[in-house]
Each structure stands twice: as C-alpha cells, then as structure tokens.
CHARMM internal coordinates of N, CA and C (Angstrom, degrees):
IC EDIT
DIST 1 N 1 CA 1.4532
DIST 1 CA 1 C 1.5295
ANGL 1 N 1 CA 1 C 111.11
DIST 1 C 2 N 1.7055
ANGL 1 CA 1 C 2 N 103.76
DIHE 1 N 1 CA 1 C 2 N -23.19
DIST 2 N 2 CA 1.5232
ANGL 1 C 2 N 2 CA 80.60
DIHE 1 CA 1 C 2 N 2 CA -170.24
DIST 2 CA 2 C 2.1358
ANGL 2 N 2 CA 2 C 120.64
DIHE 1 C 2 N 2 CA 2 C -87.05
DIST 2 C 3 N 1.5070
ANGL 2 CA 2 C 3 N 84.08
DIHE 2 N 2 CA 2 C 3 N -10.12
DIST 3 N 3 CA 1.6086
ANGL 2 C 3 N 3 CA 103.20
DIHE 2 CA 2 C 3 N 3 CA 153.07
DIST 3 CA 3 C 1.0481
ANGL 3 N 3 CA 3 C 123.05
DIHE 2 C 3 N 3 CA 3 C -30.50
DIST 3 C 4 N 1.6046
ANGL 3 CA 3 C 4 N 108.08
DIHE 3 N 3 CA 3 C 4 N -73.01
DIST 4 N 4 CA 1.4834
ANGL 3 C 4 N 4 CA 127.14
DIHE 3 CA 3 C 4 N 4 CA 178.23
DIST 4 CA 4 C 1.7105
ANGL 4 N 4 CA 4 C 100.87
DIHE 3 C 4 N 4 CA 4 C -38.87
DIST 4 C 5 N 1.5819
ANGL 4 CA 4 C 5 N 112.53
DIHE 4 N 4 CA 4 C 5 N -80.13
DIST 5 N 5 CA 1.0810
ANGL 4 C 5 N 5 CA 108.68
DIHE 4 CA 4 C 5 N 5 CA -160.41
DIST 5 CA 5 C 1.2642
ANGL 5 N 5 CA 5 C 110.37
DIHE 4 C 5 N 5 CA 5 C -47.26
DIST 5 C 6 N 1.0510
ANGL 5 CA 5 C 6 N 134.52
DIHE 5 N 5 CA 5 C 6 N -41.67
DIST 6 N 6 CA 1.2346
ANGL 5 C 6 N 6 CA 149.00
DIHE 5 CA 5 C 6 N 6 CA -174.34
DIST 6 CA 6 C 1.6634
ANGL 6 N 6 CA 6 C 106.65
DIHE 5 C 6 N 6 CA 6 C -46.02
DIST 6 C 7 N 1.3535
ANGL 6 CA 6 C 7 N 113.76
DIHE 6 N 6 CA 6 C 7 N -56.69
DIST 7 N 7 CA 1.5268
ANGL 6 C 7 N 7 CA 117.87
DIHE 6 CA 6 C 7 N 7 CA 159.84
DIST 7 CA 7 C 1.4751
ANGL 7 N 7 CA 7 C 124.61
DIHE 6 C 7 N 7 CA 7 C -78.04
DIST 7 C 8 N 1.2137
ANGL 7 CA 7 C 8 N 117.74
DIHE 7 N 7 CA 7 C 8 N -17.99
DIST 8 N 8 CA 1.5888
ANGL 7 C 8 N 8 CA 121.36
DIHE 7 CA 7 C 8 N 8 CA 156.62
DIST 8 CA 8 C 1.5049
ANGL 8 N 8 CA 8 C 101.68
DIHE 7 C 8 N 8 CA 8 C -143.64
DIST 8 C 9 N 1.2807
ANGL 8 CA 8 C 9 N 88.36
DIHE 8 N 8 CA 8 C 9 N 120.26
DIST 9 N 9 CA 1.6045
ANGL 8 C 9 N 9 CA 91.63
DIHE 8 CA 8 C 9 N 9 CA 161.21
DIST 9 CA 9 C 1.2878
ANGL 9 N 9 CA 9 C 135.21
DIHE 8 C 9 N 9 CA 9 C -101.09
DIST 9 C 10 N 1.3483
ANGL 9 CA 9 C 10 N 109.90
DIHE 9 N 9 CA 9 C 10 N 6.91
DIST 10 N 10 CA 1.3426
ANGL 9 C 10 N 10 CA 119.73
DIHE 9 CA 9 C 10 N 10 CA 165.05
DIST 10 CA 10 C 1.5799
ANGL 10 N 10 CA 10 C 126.19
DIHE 9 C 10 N 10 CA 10 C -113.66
DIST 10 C 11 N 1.7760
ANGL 10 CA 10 C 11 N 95.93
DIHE 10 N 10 CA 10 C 11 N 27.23
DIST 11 N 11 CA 1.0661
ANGL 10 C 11 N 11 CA 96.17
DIHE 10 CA 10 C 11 N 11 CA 163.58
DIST 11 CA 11 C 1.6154
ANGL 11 N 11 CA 11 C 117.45
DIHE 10 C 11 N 11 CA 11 C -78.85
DIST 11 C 12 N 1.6567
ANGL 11 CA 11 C 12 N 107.50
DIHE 11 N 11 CA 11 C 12 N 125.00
DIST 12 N 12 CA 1.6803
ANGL 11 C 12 N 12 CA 91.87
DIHE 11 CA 11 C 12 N 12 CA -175.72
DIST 12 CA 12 C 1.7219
ANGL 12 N 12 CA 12 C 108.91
DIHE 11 C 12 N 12 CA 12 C -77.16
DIST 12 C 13 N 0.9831
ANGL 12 CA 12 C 13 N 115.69
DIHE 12 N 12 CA 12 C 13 N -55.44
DIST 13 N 13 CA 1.5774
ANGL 12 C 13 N 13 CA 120.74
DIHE 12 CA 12 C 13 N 13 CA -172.38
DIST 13 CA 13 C 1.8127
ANGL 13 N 13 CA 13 C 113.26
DIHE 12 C 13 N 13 CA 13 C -26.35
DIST 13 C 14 N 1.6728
ANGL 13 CA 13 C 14 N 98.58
DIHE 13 N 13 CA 13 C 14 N -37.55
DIST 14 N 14 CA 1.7308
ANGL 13 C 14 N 14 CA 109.96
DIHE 13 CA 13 C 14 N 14 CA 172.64
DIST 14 CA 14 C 1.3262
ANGL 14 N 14 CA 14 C 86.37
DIHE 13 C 14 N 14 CA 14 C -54.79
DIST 14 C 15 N 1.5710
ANGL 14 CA 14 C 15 N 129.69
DIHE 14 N 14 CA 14 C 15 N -108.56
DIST 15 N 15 CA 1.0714
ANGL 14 C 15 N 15 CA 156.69
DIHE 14 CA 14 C 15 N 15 CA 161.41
DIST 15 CA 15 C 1.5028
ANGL 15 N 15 CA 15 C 109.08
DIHE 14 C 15 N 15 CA 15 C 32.43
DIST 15 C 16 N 1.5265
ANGL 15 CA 15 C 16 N 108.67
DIHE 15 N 15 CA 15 C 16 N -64.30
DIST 16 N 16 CA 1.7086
ANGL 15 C 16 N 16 CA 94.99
DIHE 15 CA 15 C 16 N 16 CA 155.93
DIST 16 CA 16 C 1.0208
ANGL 16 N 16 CA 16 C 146.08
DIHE 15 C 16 N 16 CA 16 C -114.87
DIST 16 C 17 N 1.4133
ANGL 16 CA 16 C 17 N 106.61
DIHE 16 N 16 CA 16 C 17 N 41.33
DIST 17 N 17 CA 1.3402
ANGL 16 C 17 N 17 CA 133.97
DIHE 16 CA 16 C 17 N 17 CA 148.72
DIST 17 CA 17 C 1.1606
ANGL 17 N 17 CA 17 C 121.47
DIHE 16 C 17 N 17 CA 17 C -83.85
DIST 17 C 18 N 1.3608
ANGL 17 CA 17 C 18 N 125.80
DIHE 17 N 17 CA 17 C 18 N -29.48
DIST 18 N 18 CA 1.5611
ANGL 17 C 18 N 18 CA 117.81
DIHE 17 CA 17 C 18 N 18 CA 173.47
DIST 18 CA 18 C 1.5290
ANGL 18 N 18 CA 18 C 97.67
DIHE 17 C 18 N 18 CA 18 C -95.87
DIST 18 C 19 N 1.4718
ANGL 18 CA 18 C 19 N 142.49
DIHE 18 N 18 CA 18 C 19 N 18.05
DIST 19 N 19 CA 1.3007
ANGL 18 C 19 N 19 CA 132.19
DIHE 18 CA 18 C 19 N 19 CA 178.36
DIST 19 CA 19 C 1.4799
ANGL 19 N 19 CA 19 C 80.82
DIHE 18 C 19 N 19 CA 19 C -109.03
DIST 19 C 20 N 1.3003
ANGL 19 CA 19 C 20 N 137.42
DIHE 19 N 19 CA 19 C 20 N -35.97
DIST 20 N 20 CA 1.6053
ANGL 19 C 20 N 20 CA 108.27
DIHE 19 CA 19 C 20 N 20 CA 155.67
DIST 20 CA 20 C 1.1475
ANGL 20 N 20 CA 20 C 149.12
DIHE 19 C 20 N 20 CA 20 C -56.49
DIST 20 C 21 N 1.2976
ANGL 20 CA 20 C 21 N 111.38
DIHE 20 N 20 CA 20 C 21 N -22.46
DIST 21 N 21 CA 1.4491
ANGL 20 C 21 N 21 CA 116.16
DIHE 20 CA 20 C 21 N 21 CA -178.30
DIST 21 CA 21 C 1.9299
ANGL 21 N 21 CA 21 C 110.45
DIHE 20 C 21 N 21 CA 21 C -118.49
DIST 21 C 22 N 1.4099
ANGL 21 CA 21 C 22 N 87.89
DIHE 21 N 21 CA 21 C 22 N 21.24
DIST 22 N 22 CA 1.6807
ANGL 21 C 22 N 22 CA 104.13
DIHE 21 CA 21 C 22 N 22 CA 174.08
DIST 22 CA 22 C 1.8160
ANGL 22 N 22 CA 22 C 109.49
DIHE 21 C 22 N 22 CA 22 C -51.96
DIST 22 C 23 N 1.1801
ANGL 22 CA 22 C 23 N 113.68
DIHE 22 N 22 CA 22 C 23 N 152.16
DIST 23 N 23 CA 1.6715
ANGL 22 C 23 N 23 CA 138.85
DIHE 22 CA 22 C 23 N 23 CA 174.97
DIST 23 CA 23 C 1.6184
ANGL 23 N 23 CA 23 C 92.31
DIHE 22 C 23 N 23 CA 23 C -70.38
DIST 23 C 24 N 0.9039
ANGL 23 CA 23 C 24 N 131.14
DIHE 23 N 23 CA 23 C 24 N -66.91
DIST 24 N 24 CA 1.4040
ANGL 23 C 24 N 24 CA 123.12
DIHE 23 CA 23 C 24 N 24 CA -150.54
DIST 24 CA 24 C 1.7039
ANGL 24 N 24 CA 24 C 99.08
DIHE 23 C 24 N 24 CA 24 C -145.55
DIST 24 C 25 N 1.0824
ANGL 24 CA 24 C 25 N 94.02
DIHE 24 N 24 CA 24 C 25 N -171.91
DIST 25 N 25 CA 2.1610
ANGL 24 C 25 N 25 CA 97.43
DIHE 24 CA 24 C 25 N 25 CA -172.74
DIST 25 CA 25 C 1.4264
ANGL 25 N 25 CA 25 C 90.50
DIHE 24 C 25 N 25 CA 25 C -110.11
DIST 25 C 26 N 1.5111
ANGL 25 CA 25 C 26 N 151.32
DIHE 25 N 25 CA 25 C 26 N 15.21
DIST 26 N 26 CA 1.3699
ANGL 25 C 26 N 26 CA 150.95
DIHE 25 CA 25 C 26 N 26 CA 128.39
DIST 26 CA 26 C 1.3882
ANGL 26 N 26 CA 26 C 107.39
DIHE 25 C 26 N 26 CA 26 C -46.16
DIST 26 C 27 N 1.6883
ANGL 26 CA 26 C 27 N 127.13
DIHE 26 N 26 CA 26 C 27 N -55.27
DIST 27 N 27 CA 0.7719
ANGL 26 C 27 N 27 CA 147.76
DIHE 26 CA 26 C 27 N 27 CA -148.31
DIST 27 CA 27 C 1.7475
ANGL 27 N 27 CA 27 C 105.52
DIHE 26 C 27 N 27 CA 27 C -77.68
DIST 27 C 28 N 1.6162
ANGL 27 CA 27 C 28 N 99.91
DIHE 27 N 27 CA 27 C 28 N -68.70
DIST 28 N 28 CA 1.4554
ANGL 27 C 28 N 28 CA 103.41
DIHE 27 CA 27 C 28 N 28 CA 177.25
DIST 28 CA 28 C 1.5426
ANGL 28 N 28 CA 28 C 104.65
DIHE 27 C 28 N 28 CA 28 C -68.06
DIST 28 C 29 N 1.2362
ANGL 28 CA 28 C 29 N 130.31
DIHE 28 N 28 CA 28 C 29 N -30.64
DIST 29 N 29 CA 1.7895
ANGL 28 C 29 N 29 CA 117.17
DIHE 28 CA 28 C 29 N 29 CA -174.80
DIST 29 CA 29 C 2.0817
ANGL 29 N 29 CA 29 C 90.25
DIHE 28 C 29 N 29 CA 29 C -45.50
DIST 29 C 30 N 1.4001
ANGL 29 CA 29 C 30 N 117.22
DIHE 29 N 29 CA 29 C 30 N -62.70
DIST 30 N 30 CA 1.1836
ANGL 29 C 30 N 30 CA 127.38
DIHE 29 CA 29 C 30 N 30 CA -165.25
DIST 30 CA 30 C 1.5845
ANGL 30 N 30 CA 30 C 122.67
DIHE 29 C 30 N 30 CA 30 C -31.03
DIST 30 C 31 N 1.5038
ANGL 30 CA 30 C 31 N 98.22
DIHE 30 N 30 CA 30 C 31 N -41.22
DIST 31 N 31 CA 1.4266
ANGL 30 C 31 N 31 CA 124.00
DIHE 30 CA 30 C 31 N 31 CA -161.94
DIST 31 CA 31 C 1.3823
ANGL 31 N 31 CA 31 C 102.72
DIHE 30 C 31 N 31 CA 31 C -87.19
DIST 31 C 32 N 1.4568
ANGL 31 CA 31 C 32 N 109.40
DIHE 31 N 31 CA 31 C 32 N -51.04
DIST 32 N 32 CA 2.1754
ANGL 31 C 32 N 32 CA 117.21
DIHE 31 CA 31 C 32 N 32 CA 166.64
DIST 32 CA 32 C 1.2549
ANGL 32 N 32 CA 32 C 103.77
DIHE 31 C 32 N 32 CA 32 C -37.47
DIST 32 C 33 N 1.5686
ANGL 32 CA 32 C 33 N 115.98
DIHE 32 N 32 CA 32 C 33 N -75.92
DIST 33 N 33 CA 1.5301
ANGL 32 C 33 N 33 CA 131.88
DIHE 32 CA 32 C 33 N 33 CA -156.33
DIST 33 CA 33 C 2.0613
ANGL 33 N 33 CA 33 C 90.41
DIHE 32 C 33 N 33 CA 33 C -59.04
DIST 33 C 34 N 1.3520
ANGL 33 CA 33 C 34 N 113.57
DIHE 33 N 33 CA 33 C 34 N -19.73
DIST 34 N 34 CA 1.4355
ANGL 33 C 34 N 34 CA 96.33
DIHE 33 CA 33 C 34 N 34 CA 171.47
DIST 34 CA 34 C 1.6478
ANGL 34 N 34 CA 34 C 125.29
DIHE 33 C 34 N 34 CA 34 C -78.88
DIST 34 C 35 N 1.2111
ANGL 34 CA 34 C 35 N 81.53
DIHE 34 N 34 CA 34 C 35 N -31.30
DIST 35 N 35 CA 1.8348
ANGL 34 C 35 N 35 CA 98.48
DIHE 34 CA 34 C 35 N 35 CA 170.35
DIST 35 CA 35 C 1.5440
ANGL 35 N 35 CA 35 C 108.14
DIHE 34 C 35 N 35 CA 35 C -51.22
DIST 35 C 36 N 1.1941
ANGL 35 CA 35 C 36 N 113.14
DIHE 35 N 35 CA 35 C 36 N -68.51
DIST 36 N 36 CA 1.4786
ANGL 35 C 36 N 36 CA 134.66
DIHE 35 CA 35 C 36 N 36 CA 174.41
DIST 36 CA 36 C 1.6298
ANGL 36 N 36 CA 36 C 117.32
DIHE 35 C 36 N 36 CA 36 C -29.74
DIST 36 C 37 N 1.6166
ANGL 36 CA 36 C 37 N 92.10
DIHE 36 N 36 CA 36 C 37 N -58.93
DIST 37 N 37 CA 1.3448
ANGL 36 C 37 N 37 CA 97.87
DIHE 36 CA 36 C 37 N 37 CA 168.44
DIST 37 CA 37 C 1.7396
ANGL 37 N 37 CA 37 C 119.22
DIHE 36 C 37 N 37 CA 37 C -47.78
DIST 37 C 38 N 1.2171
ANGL 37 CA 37 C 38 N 117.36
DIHE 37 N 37 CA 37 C 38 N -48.82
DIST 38 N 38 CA 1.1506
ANGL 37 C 38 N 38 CA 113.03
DIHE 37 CA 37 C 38 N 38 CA -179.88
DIST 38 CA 38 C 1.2232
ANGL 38 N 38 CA 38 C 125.34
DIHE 37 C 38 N 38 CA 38 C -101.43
DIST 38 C 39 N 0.9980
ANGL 38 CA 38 C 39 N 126.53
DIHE 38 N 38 CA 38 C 39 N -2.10
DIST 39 N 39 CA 1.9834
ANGL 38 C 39 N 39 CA 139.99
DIHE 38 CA 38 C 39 N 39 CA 149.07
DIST 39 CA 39 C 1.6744
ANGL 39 N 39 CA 39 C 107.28
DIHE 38 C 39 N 39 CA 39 C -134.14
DIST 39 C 40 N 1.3324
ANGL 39 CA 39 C 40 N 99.28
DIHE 39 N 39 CA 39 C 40 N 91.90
DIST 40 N 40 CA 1.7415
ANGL 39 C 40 N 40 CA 100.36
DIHE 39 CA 39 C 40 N 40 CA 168.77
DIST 40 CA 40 C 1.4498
ANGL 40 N 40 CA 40 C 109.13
DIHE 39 C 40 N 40 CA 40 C -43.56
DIST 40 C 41 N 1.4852
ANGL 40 CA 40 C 41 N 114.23
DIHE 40 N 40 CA 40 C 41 N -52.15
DIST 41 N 41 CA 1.2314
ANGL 40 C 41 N 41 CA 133.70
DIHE 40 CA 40 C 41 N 41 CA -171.00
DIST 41 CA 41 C 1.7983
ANGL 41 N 41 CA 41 C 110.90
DIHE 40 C 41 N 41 CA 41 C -47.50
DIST 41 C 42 N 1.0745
ANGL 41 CA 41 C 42 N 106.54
DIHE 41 N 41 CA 41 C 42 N -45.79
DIST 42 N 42 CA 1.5323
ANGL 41 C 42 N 42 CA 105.54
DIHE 41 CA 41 C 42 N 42 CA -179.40
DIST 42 CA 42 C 1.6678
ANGL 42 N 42 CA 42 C 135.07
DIHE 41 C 42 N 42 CA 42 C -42.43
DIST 42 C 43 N 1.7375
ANGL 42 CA 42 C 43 N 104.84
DIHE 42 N 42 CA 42 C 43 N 83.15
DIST 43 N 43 CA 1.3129
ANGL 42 C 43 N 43 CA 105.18
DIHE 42 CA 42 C 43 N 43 CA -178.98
DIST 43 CA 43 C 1.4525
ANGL 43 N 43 CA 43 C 140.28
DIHE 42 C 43 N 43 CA 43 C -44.87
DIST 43 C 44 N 1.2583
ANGL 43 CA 43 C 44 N 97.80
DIHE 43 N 43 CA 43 C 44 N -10.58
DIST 44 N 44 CA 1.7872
ANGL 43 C 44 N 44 CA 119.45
DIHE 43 CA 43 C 44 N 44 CA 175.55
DIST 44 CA 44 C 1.5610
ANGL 44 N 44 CA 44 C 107.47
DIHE 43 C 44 N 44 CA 44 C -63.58
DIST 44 C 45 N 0.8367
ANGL 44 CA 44 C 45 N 91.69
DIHE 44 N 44 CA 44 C 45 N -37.93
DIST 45 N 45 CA 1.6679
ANGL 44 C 45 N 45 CA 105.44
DIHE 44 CA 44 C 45 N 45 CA -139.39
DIST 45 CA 45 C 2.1685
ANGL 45 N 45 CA 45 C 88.92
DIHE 44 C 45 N 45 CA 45 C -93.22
DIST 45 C 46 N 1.3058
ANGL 45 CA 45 C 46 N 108.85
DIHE 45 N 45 CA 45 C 46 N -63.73
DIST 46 N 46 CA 1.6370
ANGL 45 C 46 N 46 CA 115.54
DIHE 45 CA 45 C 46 N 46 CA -165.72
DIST 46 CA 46 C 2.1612
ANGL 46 N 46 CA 46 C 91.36
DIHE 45 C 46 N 46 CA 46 C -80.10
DIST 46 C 47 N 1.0977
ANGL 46 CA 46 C 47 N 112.68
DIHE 46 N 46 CA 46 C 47 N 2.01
DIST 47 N 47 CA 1.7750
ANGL 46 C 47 N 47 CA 115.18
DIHE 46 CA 46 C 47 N 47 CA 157.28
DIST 47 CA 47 C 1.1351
ANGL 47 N 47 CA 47 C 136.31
DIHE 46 C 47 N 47 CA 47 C -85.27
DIST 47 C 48 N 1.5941
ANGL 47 CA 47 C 48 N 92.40
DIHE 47 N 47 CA 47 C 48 N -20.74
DIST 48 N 48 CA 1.8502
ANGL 47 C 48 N 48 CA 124.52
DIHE 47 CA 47 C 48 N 48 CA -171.85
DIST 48 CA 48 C 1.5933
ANGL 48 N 48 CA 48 C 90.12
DIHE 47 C 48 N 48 CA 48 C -88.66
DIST 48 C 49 N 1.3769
ANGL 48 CA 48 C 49 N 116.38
DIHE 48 N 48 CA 48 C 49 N -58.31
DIST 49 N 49 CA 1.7594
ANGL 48 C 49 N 49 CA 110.64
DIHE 48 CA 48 C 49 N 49 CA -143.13
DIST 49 CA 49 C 1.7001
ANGL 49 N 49 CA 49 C 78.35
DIHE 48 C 49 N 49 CA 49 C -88.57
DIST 49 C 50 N 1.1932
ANGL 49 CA 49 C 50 N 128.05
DIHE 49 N 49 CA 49 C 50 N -2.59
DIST 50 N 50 CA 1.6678
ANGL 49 C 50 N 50 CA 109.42
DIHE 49 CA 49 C 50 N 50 CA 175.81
DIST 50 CA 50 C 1.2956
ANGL 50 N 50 CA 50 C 109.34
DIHE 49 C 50 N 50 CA 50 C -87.04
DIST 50 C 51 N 1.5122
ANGL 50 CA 50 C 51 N 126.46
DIHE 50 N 50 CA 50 C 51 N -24.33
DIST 51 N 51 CA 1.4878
ANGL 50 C 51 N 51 CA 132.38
DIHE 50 CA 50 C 51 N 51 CA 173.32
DIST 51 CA 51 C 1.9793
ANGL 51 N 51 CA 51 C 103.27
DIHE 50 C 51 N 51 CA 51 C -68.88
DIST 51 C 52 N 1.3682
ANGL 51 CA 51 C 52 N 83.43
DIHE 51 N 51 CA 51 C 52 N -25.58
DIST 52 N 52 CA 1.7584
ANGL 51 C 52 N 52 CA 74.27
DIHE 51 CA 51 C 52 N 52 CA -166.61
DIST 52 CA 52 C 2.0321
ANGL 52 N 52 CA 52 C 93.81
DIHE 51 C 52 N 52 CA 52 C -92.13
DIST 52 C 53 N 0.9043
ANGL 52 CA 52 C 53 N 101.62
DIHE 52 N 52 CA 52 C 53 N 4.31
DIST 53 N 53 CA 1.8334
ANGL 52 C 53 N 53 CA 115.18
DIHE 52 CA 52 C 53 N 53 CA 175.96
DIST 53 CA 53 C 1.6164
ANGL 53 N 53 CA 53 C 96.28
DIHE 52 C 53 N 53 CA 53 C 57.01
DIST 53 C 54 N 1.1673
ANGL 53 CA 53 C 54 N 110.21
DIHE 53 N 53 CA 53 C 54 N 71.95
DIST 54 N 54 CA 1.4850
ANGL 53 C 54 N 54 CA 119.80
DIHE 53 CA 53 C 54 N 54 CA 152.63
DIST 54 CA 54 C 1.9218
ANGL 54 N 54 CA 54 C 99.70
DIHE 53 C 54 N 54 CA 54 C -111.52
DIST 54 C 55 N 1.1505
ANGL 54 CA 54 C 55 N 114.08
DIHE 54 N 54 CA 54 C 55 N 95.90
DIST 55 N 55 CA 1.4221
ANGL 54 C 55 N 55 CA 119.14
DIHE 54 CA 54 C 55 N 55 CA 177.40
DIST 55 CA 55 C 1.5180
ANGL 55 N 55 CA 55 C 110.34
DIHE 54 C 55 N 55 CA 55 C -64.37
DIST 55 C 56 N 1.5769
ANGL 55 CA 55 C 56 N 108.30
DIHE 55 N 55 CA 55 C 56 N -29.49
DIST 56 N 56 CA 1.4631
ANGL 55 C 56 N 56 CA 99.64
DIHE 55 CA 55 C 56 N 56 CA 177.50
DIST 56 CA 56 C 1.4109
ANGL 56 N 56 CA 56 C 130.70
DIHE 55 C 56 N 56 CA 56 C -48.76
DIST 56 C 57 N 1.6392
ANGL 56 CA 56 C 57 N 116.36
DIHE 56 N 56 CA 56 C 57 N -2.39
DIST 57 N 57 CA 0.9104
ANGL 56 C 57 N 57 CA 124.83
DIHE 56 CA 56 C 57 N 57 CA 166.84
DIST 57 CA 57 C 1.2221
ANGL 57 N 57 CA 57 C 150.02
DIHE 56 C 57 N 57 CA 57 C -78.24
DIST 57 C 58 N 1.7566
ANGL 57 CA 57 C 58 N 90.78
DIHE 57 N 57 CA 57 C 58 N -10.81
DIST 58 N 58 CA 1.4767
ANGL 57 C 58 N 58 CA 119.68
DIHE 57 CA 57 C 58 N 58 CA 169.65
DIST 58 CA 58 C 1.2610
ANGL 58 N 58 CA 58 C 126.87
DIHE 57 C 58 N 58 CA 58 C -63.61
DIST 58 C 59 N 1.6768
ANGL 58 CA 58 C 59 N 129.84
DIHE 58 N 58 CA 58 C 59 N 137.91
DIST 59 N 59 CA 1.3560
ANGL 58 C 59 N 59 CA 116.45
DIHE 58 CA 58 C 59 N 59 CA 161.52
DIST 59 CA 59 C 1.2851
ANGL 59 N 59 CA 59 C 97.76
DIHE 58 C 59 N 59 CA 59 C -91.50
DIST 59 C 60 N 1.7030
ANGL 59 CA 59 C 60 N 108.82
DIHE 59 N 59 CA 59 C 60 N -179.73
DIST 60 N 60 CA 1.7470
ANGL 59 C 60 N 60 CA 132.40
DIHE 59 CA 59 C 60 N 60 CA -164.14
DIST 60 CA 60 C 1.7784
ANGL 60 N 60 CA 60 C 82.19
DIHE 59 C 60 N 60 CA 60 C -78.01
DIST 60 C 61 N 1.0229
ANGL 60 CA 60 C 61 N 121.15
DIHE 60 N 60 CA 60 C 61 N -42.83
DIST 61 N 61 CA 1.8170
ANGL 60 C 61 N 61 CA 117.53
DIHE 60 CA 60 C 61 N 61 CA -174.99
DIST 61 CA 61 C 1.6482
ANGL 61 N 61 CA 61 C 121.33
DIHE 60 C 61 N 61 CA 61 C -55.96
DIST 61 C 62 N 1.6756
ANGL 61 CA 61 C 62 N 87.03
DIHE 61 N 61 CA 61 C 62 N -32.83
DIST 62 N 62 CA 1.6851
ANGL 61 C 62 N 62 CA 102.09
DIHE 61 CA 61 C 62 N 62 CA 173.10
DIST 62 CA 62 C 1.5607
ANGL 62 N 62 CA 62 C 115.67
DIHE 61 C 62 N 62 CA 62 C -71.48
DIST 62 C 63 N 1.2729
ANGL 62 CA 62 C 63 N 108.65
DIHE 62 N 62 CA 62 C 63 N -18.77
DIST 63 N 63 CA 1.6270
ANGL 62 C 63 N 63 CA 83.63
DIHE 62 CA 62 C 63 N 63 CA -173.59
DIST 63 CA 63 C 1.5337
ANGL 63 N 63 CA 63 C 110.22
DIHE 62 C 63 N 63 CA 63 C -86.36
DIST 63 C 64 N 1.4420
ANGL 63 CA 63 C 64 N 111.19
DIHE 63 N 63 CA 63 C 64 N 162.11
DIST 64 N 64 CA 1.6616
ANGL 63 C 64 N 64 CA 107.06
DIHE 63 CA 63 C 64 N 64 CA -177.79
DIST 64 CA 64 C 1.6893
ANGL 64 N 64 CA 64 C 125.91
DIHE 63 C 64 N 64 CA 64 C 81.78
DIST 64 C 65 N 1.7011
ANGL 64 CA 64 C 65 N 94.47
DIHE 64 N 64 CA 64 C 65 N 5.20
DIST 65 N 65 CA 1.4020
ANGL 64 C 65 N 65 CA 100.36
DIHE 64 CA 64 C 65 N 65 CA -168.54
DIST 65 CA 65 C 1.7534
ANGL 65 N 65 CA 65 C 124.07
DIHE 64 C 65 N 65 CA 65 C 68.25
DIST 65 C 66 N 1.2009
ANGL 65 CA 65 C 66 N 122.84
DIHE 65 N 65 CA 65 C 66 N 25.66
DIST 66 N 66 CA 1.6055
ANGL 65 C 66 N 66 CA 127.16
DIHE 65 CA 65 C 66 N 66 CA -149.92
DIST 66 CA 66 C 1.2217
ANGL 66 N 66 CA 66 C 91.99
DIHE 65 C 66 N 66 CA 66 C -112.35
DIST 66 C 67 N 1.8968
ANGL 66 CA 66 C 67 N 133.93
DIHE 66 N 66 CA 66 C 67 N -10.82
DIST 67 N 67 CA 1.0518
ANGL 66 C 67 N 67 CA 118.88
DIHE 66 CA 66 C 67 N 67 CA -142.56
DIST 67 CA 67 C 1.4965
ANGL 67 N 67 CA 67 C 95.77
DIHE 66 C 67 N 67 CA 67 C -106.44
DIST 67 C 68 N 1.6310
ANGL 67 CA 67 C 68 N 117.89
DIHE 67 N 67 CA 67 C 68 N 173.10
DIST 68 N 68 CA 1.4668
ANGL 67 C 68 N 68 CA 105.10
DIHE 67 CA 67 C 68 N 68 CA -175.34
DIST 68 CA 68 C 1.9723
ANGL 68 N 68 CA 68 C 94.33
DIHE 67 C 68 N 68 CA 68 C -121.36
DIST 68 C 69 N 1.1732
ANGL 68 CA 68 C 69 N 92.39
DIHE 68 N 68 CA 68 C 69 N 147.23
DIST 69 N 69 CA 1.1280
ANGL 68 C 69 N 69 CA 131.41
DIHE 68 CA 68 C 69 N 69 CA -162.14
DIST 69 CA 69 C 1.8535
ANGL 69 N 69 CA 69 C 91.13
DIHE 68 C 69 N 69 CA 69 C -84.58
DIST 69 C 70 N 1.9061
ANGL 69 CA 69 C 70 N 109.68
DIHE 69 N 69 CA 69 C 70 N 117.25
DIST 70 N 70 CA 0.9045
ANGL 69 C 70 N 70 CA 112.50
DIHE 69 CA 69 C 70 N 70 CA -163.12
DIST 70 CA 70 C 1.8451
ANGL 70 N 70 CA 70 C 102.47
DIHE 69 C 70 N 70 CA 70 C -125.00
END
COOR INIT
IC SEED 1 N 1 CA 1 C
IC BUILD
C-alpha cells in the first residue's frame, strides 16, 4: 500500500488501509487526518480518529450530538 500512495497519494482507500495496519495510534492518527485531507466527508476515517480521541476531528455541528451524519 505504501507503493500505491507513493504513486497516488490521494488515493483514499490506500490511506485507510495503512491506518489499519498502522505501528502505533501516532501512526494511524497520521494516515486518518490523510483521509480527511482528501475527503473531509469520509465517515470512516473522522469515526476512527474520534475512537482514538483526536477531537480535532470534530465539526461545531458535532458537538452535543446536533450534528448530521454525512
């Protein structure tokens, strides 16, 4: 996978595939927030780095449960 990225790096599907098979949760936070980068939208990805409690992943709609689910 890291090939791929290497020849596309905006492939997302790579992206969280190696945040699965990441070394450490430094590692996969890195690989999410790459997802993100290239589909904010991607619920996989801002569900993952919220389990791993990177809040930066939150929008202002998300907090309080208010937010809609995209």
């Amino acid at each position: 996978m890291e090939e791929v990225v290497g020849q596309d790096d905006r492939n997302e599907l790579a992206w969280i595939w190696l945040a699965t098979v990441a070394i450490n949760a430094n590692e996969r936070r890195d690989y999410l927030r790459r997802v993100l980068e290239i589909n904010p939208r991607n619920q996989r990805a801002r569900e993952a780095l919220s389990r791993l409690g990177d809040e930066s992943t939150l929008r202002p709609s998300d907090i309080g449960g208010a937010g809609r689910r995209t």
